[in-house]
C-alpha positions as CSV (number, residue, x, y, z in Angstrom):
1,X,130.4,4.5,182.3
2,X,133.6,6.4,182.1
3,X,135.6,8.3,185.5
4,X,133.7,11.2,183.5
5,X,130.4,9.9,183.6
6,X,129.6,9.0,180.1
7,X,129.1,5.8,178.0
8,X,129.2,5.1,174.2
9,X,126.5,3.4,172.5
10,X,126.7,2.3,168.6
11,X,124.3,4.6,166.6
12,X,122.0,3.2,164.5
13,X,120.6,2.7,161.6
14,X,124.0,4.2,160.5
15,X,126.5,2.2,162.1
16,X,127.1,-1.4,162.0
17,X,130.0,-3.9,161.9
18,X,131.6,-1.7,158.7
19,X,130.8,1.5,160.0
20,X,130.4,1.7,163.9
21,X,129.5,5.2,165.0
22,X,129.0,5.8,168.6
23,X,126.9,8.2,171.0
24,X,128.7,9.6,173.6
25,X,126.3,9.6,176.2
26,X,126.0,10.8,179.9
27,X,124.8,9.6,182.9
28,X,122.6,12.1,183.3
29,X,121.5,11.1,179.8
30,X,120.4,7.5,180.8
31,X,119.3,8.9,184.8
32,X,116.5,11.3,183.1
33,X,114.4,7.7,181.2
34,X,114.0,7.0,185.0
35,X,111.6,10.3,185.8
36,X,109.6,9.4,182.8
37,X,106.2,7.9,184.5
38,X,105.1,4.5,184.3
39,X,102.9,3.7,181.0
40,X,100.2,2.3,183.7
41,X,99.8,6.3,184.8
42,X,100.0,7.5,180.9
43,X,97.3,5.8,179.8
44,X,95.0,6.7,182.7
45,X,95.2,9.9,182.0
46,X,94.9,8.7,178.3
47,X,91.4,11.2,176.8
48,X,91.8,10.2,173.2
49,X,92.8,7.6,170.7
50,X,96.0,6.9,170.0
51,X,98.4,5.3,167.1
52,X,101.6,4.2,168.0
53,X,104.2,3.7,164.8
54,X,107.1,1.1,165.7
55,X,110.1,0.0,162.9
56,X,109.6,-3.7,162.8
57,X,113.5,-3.5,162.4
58,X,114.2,-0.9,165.2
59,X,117.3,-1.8,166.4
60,X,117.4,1.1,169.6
61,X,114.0,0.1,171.0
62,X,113.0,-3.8,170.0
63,X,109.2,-4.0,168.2
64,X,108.9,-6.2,170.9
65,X,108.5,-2.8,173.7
66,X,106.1,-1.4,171.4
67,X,104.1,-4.4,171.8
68,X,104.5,-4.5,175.5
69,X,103.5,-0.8,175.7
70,X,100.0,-1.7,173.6
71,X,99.6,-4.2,175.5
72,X,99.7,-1.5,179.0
73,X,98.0,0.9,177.5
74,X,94.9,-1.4,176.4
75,X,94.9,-2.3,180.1
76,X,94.9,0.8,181.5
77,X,93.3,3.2,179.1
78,X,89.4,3.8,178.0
79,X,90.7,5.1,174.6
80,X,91.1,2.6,171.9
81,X,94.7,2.4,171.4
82,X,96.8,0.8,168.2
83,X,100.0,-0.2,166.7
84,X,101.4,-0.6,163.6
85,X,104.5,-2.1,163.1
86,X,106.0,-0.6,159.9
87,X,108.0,-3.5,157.9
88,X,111.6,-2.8,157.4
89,X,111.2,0.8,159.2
90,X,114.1,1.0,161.7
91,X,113.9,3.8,164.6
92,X,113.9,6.7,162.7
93,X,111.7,5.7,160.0
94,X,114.2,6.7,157.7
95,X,113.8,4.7,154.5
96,X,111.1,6.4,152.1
97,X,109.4,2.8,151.9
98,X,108.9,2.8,155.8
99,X,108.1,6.7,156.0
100,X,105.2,6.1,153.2
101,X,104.4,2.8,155.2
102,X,103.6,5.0,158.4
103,X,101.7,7.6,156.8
104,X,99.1,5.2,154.9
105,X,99.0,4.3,158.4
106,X,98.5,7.8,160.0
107,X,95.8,8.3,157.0
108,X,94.4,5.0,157.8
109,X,93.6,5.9,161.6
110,X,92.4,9.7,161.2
111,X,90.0,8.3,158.5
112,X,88.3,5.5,161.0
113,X,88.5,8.5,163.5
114,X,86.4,11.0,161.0
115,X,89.0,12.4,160.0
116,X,89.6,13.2,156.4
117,X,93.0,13.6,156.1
118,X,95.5,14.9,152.4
């Protein structure tokens, strides 16, 4: 952090080594993940299923936490829990491909809920 307090982080998915675009981000910023509660205390309170949708090529948040927050959520929940992990589908979902990816998905769990989605 700068003597102002802030930081800069390269955005993704459009920067890169050709195009680095940065965040200009506080303190503050980074201080407010740290009153978010633990996932161990989410899913207790956890009443209903729940899909989580992770880009396989995320490159804010690595797949690799999405599998680590199934894996506390199965361990701390009574609701069923699930993750996808949409190929090619960075954080944002952004590419059509990966944005039709997740919602097969999406349709895919409200269906084996009931559910009879559009």
């Amino acid at each position: 952090f700068d003597s102002d307090g802030f930081c800069f982080k390269e955005f993704f998915p459009f920067g890169g080594a050709n195009n680095p675009q940065m965040w200009r981000l506080s303190r503050s910023y980074y201080d407010s993940y740290a009153k978010f509660p633990p996932s161990q205390e989410l899913a207790a309170a956890m009443t209903v299923p729940t899909l989580l949708l992770h880009g396989a090529d995320d490159r804010h948040v690595p797949p690799s936490h999405g599998e680590a927050l199934l894996q506390s959520l199965k361990a701390h929940s009574n609701s069923s829990v699930e993750l996808v992990l949409i190929p090619k589908g960075n954080h944002f979902l952004s590419s059509t491909p990966a944005l039709n990816k997740a919602m097969a998905a999406i349709k895919k769990f409200l269906s084996s809920l009931g559910s009879t989605p559009r």
